[in-house]
N, C-alpha and C positions, 0 to 999 in steps of 0.2 A: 257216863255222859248224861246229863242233863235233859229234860225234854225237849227246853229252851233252846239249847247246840244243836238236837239232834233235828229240830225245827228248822232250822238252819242249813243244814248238812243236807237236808233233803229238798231244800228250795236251792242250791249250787250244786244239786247230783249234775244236770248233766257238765255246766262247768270243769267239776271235777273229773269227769268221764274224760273230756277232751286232755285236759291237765297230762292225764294220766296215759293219753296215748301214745304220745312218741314212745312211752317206756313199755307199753305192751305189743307195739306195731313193731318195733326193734329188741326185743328182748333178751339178755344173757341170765347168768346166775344170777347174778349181782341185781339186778332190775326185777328178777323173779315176783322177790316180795310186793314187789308193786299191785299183782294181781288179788291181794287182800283186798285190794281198794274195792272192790267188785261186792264181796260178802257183807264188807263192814259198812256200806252205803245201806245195804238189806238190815243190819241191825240197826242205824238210826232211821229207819222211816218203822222199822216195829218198835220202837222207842216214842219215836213221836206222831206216828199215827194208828200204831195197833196191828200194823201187815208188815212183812216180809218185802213182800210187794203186790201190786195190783192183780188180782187174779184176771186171766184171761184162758180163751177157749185152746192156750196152747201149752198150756201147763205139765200137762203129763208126758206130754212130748219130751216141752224140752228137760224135764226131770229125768224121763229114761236117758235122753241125748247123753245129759253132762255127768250120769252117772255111769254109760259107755266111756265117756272122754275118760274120769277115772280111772273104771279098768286097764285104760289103754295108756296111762302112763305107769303102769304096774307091769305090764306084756313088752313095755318097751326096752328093746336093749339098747336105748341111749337117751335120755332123757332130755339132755341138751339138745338133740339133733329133734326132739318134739316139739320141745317148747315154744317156738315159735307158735306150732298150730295151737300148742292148749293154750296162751295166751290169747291169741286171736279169739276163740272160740269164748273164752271169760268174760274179754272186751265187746264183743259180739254181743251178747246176751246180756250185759248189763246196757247197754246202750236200748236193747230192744226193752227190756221192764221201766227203764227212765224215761223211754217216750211215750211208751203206754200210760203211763202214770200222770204225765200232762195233763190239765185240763184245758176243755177243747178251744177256748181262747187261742190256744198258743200253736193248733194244730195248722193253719192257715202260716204264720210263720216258721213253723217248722219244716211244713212244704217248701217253702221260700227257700231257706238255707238249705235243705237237702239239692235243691235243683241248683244249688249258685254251685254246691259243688260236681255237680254233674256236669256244670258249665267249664269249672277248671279242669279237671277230667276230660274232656275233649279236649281242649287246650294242649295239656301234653299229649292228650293222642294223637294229634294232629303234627305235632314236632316234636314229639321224643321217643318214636318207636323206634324199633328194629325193622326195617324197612325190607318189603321184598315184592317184587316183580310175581303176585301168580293168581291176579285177574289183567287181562291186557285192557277190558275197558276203562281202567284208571291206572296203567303204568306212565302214561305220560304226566297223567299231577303227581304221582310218588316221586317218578325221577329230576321233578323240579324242588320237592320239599329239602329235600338235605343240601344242595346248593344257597339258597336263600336262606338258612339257618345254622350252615356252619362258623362252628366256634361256639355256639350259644346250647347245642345239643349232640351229645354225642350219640350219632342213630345207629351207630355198630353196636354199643351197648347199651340201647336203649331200653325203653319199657318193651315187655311180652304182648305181641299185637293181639293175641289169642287171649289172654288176662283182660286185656284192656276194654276188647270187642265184648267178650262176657259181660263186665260189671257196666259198660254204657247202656247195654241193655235193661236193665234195672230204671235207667234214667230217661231215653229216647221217647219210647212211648207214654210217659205222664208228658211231656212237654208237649209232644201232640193232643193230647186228650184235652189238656184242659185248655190249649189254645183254640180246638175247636170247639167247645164249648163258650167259650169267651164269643168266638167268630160268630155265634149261630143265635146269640142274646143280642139283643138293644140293649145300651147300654151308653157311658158316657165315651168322651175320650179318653180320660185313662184306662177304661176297658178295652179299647182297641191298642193302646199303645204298650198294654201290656200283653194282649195277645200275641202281637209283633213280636215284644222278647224273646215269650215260648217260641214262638216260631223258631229263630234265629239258636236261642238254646237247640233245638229238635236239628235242625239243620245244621248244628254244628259237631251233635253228637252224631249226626247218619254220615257225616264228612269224615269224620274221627273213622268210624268203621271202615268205609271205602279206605282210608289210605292205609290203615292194616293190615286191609285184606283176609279178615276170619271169614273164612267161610261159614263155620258155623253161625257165628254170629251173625254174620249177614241175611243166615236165611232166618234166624230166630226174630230179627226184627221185621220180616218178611210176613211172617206168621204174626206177630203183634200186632203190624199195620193193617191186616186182613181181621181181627178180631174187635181193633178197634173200629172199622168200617163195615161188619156186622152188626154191633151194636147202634149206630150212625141211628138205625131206621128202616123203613122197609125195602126202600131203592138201596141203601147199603147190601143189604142180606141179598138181593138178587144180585147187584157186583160181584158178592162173594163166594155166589153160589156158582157165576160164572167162569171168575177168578180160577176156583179150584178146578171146578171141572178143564178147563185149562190146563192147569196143571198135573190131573191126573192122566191127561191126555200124553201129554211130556213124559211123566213117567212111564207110561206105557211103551209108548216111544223110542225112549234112551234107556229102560231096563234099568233095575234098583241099581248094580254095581255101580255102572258110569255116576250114577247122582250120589252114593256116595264118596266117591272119588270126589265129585264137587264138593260137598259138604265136611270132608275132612280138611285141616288147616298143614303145611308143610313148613314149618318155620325155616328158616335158612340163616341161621346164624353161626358162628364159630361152635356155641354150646349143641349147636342139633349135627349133627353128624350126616343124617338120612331124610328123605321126604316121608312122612305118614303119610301115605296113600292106605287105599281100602284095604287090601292083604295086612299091613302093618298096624292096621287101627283092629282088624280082627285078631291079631297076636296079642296084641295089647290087653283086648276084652279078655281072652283065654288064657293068660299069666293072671288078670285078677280073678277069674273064677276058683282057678287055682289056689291059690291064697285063701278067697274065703273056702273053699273044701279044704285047708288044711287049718284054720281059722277061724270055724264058724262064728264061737260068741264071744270071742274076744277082738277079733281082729289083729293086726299084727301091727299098731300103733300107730298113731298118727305121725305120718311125714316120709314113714319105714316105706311103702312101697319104693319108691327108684332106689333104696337099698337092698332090698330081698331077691324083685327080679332077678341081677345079673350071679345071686348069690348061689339062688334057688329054683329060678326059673326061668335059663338063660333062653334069648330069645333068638331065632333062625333069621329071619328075614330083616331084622332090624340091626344097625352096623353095633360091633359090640364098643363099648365106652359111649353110647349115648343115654342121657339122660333122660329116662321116661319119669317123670315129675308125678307123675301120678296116670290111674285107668280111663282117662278120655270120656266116662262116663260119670254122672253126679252119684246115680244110686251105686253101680260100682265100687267107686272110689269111698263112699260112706261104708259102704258092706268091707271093704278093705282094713279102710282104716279102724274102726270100731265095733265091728261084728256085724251079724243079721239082728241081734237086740238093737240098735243104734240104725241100721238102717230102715226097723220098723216104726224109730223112733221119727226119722227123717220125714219117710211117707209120711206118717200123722200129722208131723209139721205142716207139710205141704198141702192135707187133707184138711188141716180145723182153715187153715191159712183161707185157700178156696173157699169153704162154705161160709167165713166172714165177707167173703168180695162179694159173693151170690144174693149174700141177705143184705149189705148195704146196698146192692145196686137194685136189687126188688125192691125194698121197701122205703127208697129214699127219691126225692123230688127229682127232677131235672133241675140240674146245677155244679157248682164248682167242685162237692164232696161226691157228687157221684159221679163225674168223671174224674174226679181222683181216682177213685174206686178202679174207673175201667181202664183209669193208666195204670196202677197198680196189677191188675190183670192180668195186662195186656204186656206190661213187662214179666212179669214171673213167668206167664205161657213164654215171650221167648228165649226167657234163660232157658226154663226146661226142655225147651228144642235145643238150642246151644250145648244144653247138658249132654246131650246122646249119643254126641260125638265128641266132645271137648267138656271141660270143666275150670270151674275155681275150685282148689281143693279145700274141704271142711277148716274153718280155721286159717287159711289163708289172707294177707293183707286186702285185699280187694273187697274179700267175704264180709269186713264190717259194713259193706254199702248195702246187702243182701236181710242184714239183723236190724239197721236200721228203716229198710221198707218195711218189714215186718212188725216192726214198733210202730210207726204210722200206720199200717193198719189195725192193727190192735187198737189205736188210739180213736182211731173214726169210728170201728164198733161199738165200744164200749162208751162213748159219748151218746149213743142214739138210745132211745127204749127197745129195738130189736136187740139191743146185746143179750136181752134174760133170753132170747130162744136158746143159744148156745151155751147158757150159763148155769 
């Protein structure tokens, strides 16, 4: 390859990225090869620019990560039955070094297109789920959505409301953040009328949740919306202060169990057989414990748990032929699938991750890049509430929305002169 091609190849990486997705978001044997496309992208930019790829403060991480993911297609007794997630997890990680690598011109649009998809992303949430009756303060709009959209959506097999609530989350709170940022400048009218958007984006992804009904999710944006109203200012941070205290008042109240009873999610579809209430969310936790003490540094491969369970760690209170997809928890389900090497890998992720949001948001002006920053935040806080009870599993379709926040932050860092702190 040429410098000249390889010059090339690395100004249409993400193009190609996209190209390349149906075939790693759907993957078999046959499509496997496709995920070279990830490496060989990495040789024409050290071809034509001298790197691998853009170094960032998360490198070591995800080194140990994808060299956990390895081991763990070596541990697996089915390779095909993985491949889905180590695909995911390739596609993942190339998408997050291609945004990083951006320069920051493009980062203002690449916001743009991540958010247009978080806008269709509500869209099917809103009419393509699996629909179920288990908040009553919105079963009356749930049981008008499948009348007004039959034929056009099938909501018995629809999208996973608990998947879906997850990865909106990622998206909800940036459309808040920078809408209220837009709201709180002078500015022209296309600043207000793009404010509006976000709004209406924000507003349609918290409608998307309601009609799912994830609990977890629900409360994770609960906790986003309180952080980003911390950060607001000083009147914010006493709302907040009061907020919780509120809330810890509730909890005292209603005693940890009943709240997480609200916080666990009960799917009710042909595939779930049972309600996960709290007794079944704690079996859950303690079959994956289990696994990783039999598992420590390999894990028992990506995808393997809802195979091992009924194998090896048949469950009591939970009906048997149901489908546990994975341990309800993010660090969990990482310690399952790819060992305690791979789940200290994660931490880290999530530790360089943080200390990038901390230093953009200290050391950057009031404006539209630093409330990015506190949407970015402010979504990852409530995934990882979401996570505590529920998950997207490692490598999972949804998961590329998770790799590509993460490349936009990466990208905002490493644009500023505070990057050399972490570098």
């Amino acid at each position: 390859m040429t410098r000249r091609v390889a010059a090339w190849v690395v100004r249409l990486e993400l193009p190609i990225l996209l190209l390349a997705t149906p075939f790693l978001v759907f993957p078999n044997a046959a499509r496997s090869p496709v995920m070279l496309v990830v490496p060989l992208l990495w040789v024409a930019r050290r071809r034509a620019l001298g790197r691998f790829v853009r170094r960032t403060p998360n490198d070591w991480a995800l080194a140990l990560l994808l060299l956990m993911v390895l081991v763990s297609t070596i541990v697996t007794f089915d390779i095909l039955f993985s491949l889905p997630k180590i695909a995911g997890i390739v596609l993942g990680v190339g998408f997050y070094y291609a945004l990083a690598e951006l320069d920051f011109k493009w980062f203002r649009p690449a916001v743009a297109v991540y958010l247009a998809g978080g806008v269709a992303l509500a869209g099917l949430g809103i009419f393509g789920l699996q629909l179920d009756n288990k908040l009553p303060l919105v079963s009356g709009l749930v049981d008008r959505i499948p009348p007004l959209f039959s034929g056009i959506v099938n909501t018995e097999n629809g999208l996973n409301p608990n998947e879906v609530g997850g990865a909106l989350l990622w998206f909800v709170p940036v459309y808040f953040a920078l809408a209220a940022s837009l709201i709180t400048r002078r500015g022209a009218r296309q600043r207000v009328l793009l404010a509006a958007l976000l709004l209406v984006g924000g507003l349609l992804g918290s409608l998307a949740l309601l009609v799912g009904q994830s609990r977890s999710a629900i409360l994770g944006l609960a906790v986003a919306l309180l952080l980003l109203l911390w950060l607001s200012g000083r009147w914010g941070r006493i709302a907040t202060m009061l907020i919780a205290a509120a809330g810890l008042i509730t909890f005292v109240a209603m005693g940890a169990p009943q709240l997480l009873d609200a916080a666990s999610d009960a799917p009710a579809t042909a595939a779930y057989l049972g309600s996960l209430d709290a007794s079944s969310r704690v079996e859950i936790w303690e079959r994956a414990l289990y696994a990783i003490q039999d598992f420590p540094f390999t894990g028992v491969g990506l995808n393997n748990f809802r195979r091992i369970v009924p194998l090896l760690y048949p469950t009591l209170l939970i009906p048997p032929g149901m489908d546990i997809a994975h341990a309800h928890n993010h660090m969990l389900q990482v310690a399952v699938d790819v060992g305690l090497p791979g789940l200290v890998a994660w931490l880290a992720l999530w530790g360089a991750t943080g200390a990038m949001l901390v230093v953009i948001w200290r050391r950057s002006a009031p404006g539209p890049e630093r409330a990015a920053a506190a949407g970015f935040a402010a979504g990852l806080l409530a995934w990882a509430v979401y996570g505590l009870t529920d998950t997207i599993a490692l490598g999972a379709k949804p998961g590329i929305v998770f790799w590509m926040l993460l490349g936009l932050i990466a990208l905002l860092f490493l644009s500023r002169p505070h990057s050399k702190i972490l570098r």
